[in-house]
C-alpha positions as CSV (number, residue, x, y, z in Angstrom):
1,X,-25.3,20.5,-1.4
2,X,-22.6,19.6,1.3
3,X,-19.2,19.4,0.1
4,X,-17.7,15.8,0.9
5,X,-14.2,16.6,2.4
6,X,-13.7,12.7,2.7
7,X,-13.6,12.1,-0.5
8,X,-10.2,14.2,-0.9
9,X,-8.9,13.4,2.2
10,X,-10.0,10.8,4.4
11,X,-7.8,11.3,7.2
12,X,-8.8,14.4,7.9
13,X,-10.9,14.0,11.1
14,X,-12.6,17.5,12.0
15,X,-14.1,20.4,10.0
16,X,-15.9,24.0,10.9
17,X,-19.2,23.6,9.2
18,X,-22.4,25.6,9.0
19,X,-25.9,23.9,9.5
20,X,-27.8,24.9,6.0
21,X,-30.8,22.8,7.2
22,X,-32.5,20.2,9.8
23,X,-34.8,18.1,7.7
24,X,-38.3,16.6,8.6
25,X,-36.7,13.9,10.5
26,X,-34.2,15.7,12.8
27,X,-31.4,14.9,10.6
28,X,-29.1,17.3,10.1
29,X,-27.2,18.9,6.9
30,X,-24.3,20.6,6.8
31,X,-22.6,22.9,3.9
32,X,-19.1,20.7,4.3
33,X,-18.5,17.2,6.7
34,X,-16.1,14.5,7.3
35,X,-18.3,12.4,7.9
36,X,-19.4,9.6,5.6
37,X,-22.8,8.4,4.6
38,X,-23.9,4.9,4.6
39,X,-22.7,3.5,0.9
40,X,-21.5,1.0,-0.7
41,X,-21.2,-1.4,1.9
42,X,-19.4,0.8,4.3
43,X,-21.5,2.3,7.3
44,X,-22.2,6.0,8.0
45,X,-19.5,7.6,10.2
46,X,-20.1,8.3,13.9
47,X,-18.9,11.1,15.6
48,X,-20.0,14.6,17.3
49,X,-21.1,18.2,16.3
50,X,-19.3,20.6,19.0
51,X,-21.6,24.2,19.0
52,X,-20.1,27.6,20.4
53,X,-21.7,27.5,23.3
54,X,-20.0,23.9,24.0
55,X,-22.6,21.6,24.1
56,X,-21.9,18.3,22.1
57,X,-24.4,16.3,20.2
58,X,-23.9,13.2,19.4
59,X,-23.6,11.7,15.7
60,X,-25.2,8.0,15.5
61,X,-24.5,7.4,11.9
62,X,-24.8,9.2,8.6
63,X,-26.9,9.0,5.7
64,X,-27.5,9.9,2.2
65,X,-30.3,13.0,1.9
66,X,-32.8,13.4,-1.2
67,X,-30.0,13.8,-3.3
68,X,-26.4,12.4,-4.4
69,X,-25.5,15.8,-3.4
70,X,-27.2,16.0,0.2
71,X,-24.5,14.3,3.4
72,X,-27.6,14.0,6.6
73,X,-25.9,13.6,10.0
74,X,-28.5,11.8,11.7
75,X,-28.2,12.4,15.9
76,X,-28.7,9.8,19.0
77,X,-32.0,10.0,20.5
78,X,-32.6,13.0,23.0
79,X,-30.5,15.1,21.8
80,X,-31.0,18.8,21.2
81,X,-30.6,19.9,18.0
82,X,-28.6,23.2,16.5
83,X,-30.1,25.7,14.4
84,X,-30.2,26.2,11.2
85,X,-27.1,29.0,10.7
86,X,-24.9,27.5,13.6
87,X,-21.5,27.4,13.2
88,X,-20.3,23.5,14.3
89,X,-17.2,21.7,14.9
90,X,-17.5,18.5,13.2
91,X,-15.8,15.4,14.3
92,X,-15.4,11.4,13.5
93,X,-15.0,9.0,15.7
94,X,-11.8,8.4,13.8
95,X,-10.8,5.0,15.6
96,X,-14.0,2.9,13.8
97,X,-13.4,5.3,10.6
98,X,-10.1,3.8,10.3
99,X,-10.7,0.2,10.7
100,X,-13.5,0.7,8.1
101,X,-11.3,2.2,6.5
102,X,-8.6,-0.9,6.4
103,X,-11.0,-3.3,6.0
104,X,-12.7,-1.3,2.5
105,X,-9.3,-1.6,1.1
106,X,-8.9,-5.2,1.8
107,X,-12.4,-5.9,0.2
108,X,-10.8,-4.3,-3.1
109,X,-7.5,-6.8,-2.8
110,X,-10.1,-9.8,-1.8
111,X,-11.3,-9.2,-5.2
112,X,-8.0,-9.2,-6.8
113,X,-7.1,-12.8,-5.0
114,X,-10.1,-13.7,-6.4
115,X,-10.9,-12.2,-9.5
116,X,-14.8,-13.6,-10.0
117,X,-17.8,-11.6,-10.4
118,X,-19.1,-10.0,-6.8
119,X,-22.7,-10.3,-6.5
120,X,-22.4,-8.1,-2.6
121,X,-20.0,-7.1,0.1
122,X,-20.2,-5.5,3.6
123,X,-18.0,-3.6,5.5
124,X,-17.5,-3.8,9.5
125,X,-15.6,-2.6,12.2
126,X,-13.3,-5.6,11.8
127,X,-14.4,-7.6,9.7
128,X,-15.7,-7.3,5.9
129,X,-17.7,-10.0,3.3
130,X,-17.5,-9.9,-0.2
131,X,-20.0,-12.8,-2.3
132,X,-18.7,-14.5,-5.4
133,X,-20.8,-15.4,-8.5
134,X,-18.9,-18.6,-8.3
135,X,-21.2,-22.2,-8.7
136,X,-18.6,-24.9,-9.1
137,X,-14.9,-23.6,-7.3
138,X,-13.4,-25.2,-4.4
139,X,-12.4,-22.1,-2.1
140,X,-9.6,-22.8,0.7
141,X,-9.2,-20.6,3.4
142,X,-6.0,-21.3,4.4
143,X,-4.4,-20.2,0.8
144,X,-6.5,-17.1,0.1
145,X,-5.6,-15.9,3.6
146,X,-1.9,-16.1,2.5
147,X,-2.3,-14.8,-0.9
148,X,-3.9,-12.0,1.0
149,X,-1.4,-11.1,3.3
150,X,1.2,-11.3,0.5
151,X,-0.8,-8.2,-1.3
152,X,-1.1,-6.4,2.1
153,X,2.7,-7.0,3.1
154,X,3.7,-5.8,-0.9
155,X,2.8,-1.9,0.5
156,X,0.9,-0.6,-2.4
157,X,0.0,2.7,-2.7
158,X,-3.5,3.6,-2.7
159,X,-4.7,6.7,-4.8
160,X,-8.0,8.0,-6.0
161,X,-8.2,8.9,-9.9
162,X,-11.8,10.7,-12.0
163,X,-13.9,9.0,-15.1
164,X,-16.2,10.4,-17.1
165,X,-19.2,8.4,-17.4
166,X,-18.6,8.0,-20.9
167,X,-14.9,6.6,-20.0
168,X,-16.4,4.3,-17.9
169,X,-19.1,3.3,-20.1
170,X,-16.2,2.5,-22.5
171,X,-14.6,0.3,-19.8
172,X,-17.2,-1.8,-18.2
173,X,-14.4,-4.5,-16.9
174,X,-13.6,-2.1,-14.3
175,X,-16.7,-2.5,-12.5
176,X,-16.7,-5.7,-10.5
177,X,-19.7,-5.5,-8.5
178,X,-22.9,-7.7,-10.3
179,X,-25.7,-5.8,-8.2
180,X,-24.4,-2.4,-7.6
181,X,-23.5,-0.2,-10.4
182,X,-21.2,3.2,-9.7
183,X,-23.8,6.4,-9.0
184,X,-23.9,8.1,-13.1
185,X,-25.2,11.2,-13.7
186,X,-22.8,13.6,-12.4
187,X,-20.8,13.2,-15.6
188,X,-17.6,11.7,-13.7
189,X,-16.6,8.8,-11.5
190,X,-14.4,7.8,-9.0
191,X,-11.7,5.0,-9.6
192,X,-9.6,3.7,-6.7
193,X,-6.0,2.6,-7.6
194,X,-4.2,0.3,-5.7
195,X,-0.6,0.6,-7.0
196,X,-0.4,-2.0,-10.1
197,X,-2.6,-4.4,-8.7
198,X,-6.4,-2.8,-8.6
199,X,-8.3,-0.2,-10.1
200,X,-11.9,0.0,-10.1
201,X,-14.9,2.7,-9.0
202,X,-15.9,3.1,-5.7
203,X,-16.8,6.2,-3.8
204,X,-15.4,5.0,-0.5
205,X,-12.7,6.0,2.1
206,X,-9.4,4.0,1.4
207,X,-6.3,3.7,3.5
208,X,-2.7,5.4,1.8
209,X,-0.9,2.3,1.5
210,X,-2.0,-1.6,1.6
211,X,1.0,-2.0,4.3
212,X,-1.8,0.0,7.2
213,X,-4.6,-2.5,6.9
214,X,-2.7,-5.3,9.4
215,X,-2.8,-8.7,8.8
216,X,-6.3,-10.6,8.0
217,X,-7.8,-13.7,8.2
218,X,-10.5,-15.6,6.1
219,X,-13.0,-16.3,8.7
220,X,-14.9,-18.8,7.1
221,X,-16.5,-19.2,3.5
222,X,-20.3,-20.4,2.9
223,X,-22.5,-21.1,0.0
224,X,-25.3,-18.8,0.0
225,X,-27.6,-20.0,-3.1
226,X,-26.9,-22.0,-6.1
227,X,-24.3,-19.8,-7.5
228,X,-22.6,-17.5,-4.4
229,X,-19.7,-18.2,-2.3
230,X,-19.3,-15.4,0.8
231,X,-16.0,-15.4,1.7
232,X,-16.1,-13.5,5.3
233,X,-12.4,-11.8,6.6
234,X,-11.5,-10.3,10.4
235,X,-8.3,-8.6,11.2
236,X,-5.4,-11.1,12.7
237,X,-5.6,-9.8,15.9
């Protein structure tokens, strides 16, 4: 098991960790990280092991292992790996984490400002997609973009709540996503509340306060099959 430090504090950028395993891949687990696994739309984190001895290796994106419980650092080609027992100083490559960071949160207003089944979604550095099951609407760019913005600019606070799976089970509204359903089995899950206007699972890393993700545009909306509508955002910049 690795203990997921994100998930109680996703600002914090660096941990001492020991290396429990290397797997049959070269990927490497450690008891605690920072660093996020590719998951729910949002991309592994990048970053660096530092050893005692100094030398650095290099972090080229993170994964989930066999199981839920399992956090696999996965290194850049080349590079030589630590033992099994070393003592590491784990860091993020916190300027990427961040902007994922903004843009997950926007994802969970986007679907506030339009409040349709998602069918998909995909976080980047920059820019983020959600897909609507949405067959007949007329989507302008122009007004979600402002209705977006107004929800940023209203500095919401942004907090992280526990479900059992039974709660959940009792509240199926709060899951808005068509194709993915919240990981069960580890008798709770994790809601995200955005002050009064959002709350629904995700196990993601979330900005404090709507006010830090920046101003965003609607890049451009398509139809993608009879019944989706992708409506693609990039930071105003």
């Amino acid at each position: 098991m690795t203990i997921p430090l994100f998930r109680d504090d996703a600002y914090q950028t660096t941990c001492t960790a020991t290396v429990t395993d290397i797997n049959d891949k070269g990927g490497i687990i450690l008891d605690q990280t920072v660093f996020y696994p590719t998951g729910g739309g949002q991309p592994g984190d990048t970053g660096t092991l530092t050893l005692k001895d100094g030398s650095v290796v290099t972090i080229a994106t993170t994964v989930k292992g066999d199981t839920p419980e399992q956090i696999v650092l996965v290194p850049a080609e080349g590079q030589t790996l630590p033992a099994v027992g070393d003592t590491v100083t784990a860091e993020i490559n916190w300027t990427v984490r961040h902007r994922l960071m903004r843009m997950h949160t926007c994802l969970h207003l986007l679907s506030t400002v339009l409040p349709y089944p998602v069918t998909g979604g995909q976080v980047s550095d920059g820019k983020g997609r959600l897909d609507f099951d949405l067959p007949e609407a007329s989507l302008d760019k122009e007004d979600i973009t402002r209705q977006l913005n107004e929800v940023i600019e209203g500095a919401h606070p942004v907090s992280s709540d526990w479900i059992t799976d039974a709660e959940l089970d009792a509240k199926p509204d709060l899951v808005k996503t068509m194709s993915v359903q919240p990981p069960r089995g580890a008798g709770k899950v994790r809601l995200i509340r955005v002050g009064d206007v959002d709350l629904q699972p995700c196990g993601g890393t979330h900005v404090k306060n709507t006010s830090e993700i920046g101003r965003v545009l609607v890049r451009k909306i398509e139809k993608k099959g009879r019944q989706n509508r992708r409506v693609s955002l990039t930071f105003d910049e």
